[in-house]
MDAnalysis code that builds the backbone (N, CA, C; Angstrom):
import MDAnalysis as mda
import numpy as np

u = mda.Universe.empty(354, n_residues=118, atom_resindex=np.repeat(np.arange(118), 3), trajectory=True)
u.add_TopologyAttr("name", ["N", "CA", "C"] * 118)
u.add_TopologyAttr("resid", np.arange(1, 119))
u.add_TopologyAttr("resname", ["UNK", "UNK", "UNK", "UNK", "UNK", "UNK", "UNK", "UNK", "UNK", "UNK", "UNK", "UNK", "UNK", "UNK", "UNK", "UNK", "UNK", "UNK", "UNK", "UNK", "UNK", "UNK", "UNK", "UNK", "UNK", "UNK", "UNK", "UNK", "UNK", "UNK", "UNK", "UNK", "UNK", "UNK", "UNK", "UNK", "UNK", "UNK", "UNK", "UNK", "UNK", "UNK", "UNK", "UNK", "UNK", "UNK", "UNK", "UNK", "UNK", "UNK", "UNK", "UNK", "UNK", "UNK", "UNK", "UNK", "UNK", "UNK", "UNK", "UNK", "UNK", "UNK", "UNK", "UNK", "UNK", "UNK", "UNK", "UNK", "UNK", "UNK", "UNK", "UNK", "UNK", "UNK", "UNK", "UNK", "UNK", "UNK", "UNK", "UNK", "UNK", "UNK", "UNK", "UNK", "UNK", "UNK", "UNK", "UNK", "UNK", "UNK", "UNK", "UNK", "UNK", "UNK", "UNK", "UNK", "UNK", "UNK", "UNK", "UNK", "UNK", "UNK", "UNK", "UNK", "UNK", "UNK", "UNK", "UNK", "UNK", "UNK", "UNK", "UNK", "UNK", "UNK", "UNK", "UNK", "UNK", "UNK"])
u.atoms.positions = np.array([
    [8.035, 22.763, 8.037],
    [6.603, 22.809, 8.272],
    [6.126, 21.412, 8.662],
    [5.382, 21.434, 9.918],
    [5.159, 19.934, 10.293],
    [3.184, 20.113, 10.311],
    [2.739, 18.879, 9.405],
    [1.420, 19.175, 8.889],
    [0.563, 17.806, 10.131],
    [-0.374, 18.752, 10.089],
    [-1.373, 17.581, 11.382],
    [-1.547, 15.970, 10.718],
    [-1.196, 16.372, 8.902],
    [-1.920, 15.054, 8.549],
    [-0.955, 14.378, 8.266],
    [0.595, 14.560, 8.532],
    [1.776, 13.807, 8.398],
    [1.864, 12.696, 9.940],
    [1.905, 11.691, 9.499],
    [2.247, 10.197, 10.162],
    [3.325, 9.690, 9.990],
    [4.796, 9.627, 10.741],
    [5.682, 8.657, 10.785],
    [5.460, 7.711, 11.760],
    [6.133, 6.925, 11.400],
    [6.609, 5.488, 11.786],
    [8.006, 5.479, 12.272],
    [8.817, 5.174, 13.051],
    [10.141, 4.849, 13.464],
    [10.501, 3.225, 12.635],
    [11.985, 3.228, 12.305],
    [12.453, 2.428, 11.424],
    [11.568, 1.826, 9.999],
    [10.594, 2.610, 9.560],
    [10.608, 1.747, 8.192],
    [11.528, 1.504, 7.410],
    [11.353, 0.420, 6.828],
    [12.302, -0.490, 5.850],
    [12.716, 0.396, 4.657],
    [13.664, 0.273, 4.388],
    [13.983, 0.726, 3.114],
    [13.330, -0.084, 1.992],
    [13.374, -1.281, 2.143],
    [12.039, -2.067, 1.139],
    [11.497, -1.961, 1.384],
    [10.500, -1.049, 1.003],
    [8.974, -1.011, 1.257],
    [8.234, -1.926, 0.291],
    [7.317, -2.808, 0.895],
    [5.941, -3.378, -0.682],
    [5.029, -2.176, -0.397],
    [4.635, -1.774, -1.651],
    [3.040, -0.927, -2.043],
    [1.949, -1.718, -2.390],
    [0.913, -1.464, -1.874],
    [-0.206, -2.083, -2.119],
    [-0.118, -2.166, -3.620],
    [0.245, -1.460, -4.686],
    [0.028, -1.627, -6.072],
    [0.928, -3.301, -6.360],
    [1.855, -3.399, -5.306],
    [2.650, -4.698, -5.450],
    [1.735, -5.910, -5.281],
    [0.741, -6.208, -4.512],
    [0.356, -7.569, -4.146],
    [-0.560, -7.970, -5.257],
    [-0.731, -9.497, -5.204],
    [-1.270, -10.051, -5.865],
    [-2.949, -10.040, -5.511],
    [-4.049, -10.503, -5.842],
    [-5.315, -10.461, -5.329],
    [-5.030, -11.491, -4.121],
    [-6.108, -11.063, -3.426],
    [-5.991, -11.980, -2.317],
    [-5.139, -11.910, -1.012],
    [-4.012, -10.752, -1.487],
    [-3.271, -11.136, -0.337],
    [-3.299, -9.860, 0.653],
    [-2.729, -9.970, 1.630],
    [-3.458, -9.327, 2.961],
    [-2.508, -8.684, 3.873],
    [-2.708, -7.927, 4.622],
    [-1.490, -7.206, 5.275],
    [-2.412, -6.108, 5.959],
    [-0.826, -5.239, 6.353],
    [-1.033, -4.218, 7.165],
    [-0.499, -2.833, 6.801],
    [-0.885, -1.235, 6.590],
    [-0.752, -0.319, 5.713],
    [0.616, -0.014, 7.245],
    [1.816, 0.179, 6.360],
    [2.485, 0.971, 7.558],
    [3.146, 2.240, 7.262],
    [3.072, 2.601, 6.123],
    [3.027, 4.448, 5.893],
    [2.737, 4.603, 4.822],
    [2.078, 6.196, 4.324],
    [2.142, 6.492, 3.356],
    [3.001, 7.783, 2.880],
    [3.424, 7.075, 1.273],
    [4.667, 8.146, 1.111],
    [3.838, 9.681, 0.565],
    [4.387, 10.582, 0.960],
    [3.855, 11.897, 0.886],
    [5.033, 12.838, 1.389],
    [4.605, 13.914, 0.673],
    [5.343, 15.059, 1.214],
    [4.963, 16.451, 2.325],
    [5.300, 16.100, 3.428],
    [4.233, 17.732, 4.239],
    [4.024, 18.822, 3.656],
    [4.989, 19.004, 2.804],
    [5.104, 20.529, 2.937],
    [4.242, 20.973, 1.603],
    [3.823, 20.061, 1.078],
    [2.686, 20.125, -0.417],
    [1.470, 19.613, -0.060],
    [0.789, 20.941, 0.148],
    [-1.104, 20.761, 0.244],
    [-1.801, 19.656, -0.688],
    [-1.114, 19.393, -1.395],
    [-2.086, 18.649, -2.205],
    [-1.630, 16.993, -1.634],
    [-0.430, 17.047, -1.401],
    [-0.090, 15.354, -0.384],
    [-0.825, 15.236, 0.852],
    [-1.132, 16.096, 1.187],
    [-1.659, 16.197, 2.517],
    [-3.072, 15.973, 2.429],
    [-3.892, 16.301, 1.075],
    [-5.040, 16.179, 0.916],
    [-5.544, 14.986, 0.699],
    [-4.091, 14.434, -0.176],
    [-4.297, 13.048, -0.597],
    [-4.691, 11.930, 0.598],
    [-3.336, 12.505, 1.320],
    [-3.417, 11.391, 2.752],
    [-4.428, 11.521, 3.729],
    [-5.673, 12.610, 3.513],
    [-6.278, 13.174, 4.616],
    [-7.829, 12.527, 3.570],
    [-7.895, 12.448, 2.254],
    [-8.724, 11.477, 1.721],
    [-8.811, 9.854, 1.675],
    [-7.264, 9.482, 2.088],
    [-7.175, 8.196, 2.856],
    [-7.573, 7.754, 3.455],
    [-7.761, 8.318, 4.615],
    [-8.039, 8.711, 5.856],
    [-9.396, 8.566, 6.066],
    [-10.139, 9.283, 5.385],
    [-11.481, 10.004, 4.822],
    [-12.442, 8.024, 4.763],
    [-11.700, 7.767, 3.712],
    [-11.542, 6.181, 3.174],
    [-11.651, 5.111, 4.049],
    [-10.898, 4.909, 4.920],
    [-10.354, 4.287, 6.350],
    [-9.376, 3.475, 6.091],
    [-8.376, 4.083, 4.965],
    [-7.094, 3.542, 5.108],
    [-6.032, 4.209, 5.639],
    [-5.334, 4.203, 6.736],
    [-5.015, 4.755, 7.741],
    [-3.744, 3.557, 8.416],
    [-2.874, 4.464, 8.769],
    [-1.955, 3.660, 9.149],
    [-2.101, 2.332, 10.331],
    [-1.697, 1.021, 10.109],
    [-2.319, 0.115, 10.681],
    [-3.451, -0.265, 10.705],
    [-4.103, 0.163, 9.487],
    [-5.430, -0.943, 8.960],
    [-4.927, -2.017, 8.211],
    [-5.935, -2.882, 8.301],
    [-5.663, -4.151, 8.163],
    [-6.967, -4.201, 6.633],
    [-5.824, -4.815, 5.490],
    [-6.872, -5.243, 4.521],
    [-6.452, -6.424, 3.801],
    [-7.001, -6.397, 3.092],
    [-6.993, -7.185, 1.761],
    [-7.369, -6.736, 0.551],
    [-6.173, -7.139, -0.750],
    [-6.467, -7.029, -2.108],
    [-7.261, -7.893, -2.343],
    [-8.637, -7.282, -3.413],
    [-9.603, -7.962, -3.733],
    [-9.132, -8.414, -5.566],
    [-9.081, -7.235, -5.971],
    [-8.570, -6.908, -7.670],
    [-7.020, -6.425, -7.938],
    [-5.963, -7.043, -8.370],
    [-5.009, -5.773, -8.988],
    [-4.536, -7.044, -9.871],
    [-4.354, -6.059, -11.373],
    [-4.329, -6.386, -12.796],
    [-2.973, -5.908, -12.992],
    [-2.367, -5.306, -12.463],
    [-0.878, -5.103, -12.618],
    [-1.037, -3.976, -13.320],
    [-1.792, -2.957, -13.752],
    [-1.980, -2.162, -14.920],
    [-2.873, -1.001, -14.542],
    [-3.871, -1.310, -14.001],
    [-5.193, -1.015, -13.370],
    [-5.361, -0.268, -12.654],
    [-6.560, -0.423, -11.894],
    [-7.180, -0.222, -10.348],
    [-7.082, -1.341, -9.831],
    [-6.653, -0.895, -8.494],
    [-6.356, -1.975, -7.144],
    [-7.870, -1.824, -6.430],
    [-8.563, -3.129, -6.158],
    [-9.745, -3.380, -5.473],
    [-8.977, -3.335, -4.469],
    [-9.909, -2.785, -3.132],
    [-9.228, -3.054, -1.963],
    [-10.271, -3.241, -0.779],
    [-10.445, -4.291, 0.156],
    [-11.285, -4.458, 1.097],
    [-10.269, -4.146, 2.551],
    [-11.273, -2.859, 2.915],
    [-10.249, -2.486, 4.233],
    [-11.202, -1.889, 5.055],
    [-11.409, -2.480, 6.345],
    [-12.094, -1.583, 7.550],
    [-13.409, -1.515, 7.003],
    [-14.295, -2.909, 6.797],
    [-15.552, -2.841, 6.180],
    [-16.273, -2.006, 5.307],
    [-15.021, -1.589, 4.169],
    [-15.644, -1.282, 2.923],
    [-14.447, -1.814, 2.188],
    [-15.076, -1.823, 0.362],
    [-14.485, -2.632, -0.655],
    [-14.015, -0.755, -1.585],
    [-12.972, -0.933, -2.068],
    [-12.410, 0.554, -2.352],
    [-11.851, 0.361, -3.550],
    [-11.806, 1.577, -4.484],
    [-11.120, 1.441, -5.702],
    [-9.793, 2.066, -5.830],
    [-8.740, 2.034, -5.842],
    [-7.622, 3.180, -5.881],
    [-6.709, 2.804, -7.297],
    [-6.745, 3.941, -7.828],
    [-5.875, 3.688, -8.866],
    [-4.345, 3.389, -8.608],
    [-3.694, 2.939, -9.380],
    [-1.892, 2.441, -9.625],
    [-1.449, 3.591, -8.729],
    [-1.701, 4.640, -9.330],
    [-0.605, 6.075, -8.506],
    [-0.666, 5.962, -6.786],
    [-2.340, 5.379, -6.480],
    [-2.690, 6.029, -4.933],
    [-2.202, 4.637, -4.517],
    [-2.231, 3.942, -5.213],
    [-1.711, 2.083, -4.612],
    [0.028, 2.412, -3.761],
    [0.621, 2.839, -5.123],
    [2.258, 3.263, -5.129],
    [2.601, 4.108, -3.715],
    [1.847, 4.525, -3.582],
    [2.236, 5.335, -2.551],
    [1.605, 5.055, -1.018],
    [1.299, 4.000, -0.868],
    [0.478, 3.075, 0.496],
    [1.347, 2.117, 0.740],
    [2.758, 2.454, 1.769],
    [3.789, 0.968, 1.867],
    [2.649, 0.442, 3.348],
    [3.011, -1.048, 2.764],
    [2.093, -2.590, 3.345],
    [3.325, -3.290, 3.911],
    [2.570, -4.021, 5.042],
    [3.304, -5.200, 5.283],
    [2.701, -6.560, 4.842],
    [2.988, -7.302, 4.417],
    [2.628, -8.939, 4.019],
    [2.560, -9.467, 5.104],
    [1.031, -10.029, 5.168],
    [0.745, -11.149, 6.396],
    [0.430, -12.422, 5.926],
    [0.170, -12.573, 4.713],
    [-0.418, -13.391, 4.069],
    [-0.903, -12.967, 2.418],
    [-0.127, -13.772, 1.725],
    [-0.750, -13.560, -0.051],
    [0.833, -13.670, -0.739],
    [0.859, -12.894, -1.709],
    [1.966, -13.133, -2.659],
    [2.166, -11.693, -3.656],
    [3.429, -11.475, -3.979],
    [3.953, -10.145, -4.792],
    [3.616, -10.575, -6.367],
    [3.216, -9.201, -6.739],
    [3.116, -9.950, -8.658],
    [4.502, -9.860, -8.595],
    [4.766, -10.850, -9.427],
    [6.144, -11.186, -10.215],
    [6.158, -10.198, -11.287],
    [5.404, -9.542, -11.962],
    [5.893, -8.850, -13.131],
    [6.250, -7.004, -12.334],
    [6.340, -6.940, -10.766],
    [6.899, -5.697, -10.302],
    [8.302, -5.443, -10.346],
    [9.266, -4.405, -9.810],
    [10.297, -4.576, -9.682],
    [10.918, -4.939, -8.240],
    [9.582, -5.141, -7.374],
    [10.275, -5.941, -6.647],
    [9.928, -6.954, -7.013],
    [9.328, -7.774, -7.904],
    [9.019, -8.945, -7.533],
    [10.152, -9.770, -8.407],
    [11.342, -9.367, -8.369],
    [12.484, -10.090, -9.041],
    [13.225, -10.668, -8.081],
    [13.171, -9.731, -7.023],
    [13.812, -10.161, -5.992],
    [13.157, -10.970, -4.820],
    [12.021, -10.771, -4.370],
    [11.218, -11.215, -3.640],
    [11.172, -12.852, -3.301],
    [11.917, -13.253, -3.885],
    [11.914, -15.153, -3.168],
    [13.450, -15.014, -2.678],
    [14.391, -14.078, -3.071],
    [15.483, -13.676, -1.802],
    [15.467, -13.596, -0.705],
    [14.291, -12.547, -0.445],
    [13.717, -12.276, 0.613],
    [13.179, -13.300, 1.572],
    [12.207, -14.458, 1.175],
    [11.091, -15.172, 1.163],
    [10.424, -14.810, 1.067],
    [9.330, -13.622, 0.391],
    [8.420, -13.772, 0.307],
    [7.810, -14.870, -1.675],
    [6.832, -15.530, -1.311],
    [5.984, -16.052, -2.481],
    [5.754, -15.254, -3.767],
    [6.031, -15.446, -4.627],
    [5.680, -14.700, -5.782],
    [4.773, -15.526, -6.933],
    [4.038, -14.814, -7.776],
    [2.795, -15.608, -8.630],
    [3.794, -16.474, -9.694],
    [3.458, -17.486, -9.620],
    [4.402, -18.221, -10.599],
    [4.292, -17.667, -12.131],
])
């Protein structure tokens, strides 16, 4: 079943960062969200994203994330609240900012190069 509100991307990374990963402040670009087609209720999720104006290849910035929390999020001239679950499932690219260190990627993340919160 192929759903109108399913979006791929060609080659995403097997490391993905999730917006629930970044530190405040830091900034990027949304390049998929994980979901399943064939479950109405993923589809609703991603189609309230959407709704939102977070959408593949918007450009934002973390305003708030407590590692625990709700992720503040400033994207496409509005400021947004998304809880941990809807964060987890929004893979980002890093243009600028830093990974919390207390994630599980953020153990690895100066391997990589990217900056992590001291």
């Amino acid at each position: 079943m192929n759903s109108t509100c399913c979006e791929t991307l060609p080659d995403v990374k097997e490391k993905n960062l999730t917006m629930s990963m970044l530190e405040s402040g830091s900034k990027g670009i949304i390049k998929s969200i994980k979901m399943n087609c064939d479950d109405s209720e993923s589809c609703r999720f991603v189609r309230r994203l959407k709704e939102m104006g977070l959408h593949i290849g918007a450009h934002f910035e973390v305003m708030k994330n407590s590692g625990s929390g709700e992720v503040s999020v400033y994207c496409e001239g509005t400021t947004l609240a998304l809880g941990q679950g809807m964060a987890d499932k929004i893979n980002v690219e890093l243009s600028n900012g830093a990974v919390m260190e207390g994630t599980m990627f953020g153990r690895i993340c100066r391997k990589i190069g990217i900056k992590c919160r001291p």
